[in-house]
KOLRO-761869 format. One line per field, with one value per residue (C-alpha): residue in one letter; x, y, z. Coordinates in Angstrom, 3 decimals. Example, Ala and Ser with C-alpha at 12.3 -4.5 7.8 and 13.67 -1.06 7.14 Angstrom:
resn = (A / S) $
c1 = (12.300 / 13.670) $
c2 = (-4.500 / -1.060) $
c3 = (7.800 / 7.140) $
REM end
This chain:
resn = (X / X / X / X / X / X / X / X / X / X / X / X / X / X / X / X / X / X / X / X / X / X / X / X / X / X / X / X / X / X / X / X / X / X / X / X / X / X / X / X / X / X / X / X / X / X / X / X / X / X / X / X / X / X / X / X / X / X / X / X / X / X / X / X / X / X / X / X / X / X / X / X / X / X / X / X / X / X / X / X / X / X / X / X / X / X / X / X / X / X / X / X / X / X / X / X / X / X / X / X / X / X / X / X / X / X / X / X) $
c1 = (0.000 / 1.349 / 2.145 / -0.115 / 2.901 / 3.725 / 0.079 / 0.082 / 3.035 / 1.607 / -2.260 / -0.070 / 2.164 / -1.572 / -2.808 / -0.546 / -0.118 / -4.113 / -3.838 / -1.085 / -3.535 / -6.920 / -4.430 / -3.314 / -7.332 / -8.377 / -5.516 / -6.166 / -9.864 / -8.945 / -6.705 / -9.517 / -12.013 / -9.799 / -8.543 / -12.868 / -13.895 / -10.726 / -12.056 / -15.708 / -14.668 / -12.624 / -14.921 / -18.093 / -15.252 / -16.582 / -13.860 / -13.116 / -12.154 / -8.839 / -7.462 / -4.243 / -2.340 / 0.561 / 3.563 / 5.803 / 5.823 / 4.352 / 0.774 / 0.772 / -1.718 / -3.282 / -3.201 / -4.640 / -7.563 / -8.724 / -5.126 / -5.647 / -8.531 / -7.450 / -4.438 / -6.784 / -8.816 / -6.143 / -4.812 / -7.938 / -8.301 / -4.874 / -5.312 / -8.882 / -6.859 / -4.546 / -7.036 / -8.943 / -5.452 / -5.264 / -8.891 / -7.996 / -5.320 / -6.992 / -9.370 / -6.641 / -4.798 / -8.726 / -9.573 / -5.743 / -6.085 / -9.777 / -8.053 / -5.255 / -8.030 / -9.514 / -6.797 / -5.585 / -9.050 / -8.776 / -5.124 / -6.353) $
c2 = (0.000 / 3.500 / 5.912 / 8.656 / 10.922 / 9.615 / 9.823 / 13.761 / 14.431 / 12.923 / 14.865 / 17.497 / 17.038 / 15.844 / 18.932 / 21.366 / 18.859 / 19.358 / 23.148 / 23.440 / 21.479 / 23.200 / 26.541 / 24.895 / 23.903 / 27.878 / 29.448 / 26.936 / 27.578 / 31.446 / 30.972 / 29.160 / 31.783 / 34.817 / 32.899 / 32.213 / 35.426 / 36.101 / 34.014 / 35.266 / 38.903 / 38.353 / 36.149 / 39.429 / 42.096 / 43.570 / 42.082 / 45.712 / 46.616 / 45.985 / 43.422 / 43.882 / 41.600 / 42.366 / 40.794 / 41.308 / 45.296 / 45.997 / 45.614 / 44.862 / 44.200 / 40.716 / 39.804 / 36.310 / 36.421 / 32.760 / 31.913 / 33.449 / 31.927 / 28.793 / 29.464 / 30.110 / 27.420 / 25.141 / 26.894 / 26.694 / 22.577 / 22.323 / 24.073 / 22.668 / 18.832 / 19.854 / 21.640 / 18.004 / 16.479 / 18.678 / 18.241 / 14.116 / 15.077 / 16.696 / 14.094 / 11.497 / 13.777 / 14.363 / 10.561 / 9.769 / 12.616 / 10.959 / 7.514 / 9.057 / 11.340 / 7.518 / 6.135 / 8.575 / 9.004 / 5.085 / 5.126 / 8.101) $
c3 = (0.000 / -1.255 / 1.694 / 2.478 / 2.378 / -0.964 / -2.188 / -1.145 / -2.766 / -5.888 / -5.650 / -5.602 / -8.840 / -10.239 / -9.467 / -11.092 / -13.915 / -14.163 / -13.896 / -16.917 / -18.750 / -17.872 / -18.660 / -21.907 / -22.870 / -22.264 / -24.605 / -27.394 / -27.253 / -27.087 / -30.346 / -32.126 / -31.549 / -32.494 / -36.111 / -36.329 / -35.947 / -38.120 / -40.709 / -40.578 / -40.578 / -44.163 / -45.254 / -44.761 / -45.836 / -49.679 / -52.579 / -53.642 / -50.145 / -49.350 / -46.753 / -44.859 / -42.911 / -40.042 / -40.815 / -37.850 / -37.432 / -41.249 / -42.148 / -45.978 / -48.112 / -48.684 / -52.935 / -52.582 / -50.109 / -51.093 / -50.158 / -46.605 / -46.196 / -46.859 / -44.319 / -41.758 / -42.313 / -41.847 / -38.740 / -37.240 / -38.062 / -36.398 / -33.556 / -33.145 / -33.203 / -30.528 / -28.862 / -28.828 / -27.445 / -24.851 / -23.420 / -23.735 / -21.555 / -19.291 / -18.813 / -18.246 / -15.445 / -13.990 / -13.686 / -12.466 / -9.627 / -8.717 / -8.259 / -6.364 / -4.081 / -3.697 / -2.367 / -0.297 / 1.720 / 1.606 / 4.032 / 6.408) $
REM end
């Protein structure tokens, strides 16, 4: 039987492990939505308007739009996957720290 020392010591590392990935989970999610409303506002913007994009310091002009669109699309899938990764993750370190809350209240 695992210590109840040793047990505490490892809610704890669950824990934090569980808030990097809850922290993780929230910036994704923020990322998505920015690069969707992105995608909708360019997507509503008139053709004979023009369309700028910041390129480090510079803001310069967009040529291609269907070429940024697909770019964003694609950002957004990606992110979206690993989004999806991280909330499987999450889970995980959620169902290891209720087996580990388990048998911790199980030695006291």
């Amino acid at each position: 039987m695992t210590e109840p020392a040793d047990l505490r010591t490892e809610l704890q590392t669950l824990a934090q492990e569980l808030q990097v990935a809850a922290q993780q989970v929230a910036t994704v999610s923020a990322q998505v939505r920015e690069l969707e409303g992105s995608l909708e506002a360019l997507q509503k913007q008139p053709v004979d308007r023009p369309v700028y994009r910041q390129m480090g310091p510079l803001l310069l002009e967009v040529e291609d739009r269907v070429e940024l669109i697909s770019e964003l699309s694609t950002s957004i899938e990606k992110l979206q996957e690993h989004q999806q990764r991280l909330e499987e993750r999450e889970q995980q370190l959620r169902d290891q720290y209720g087996q580990v809350v388990e048998q911790f209240e199980g030695s006291a």
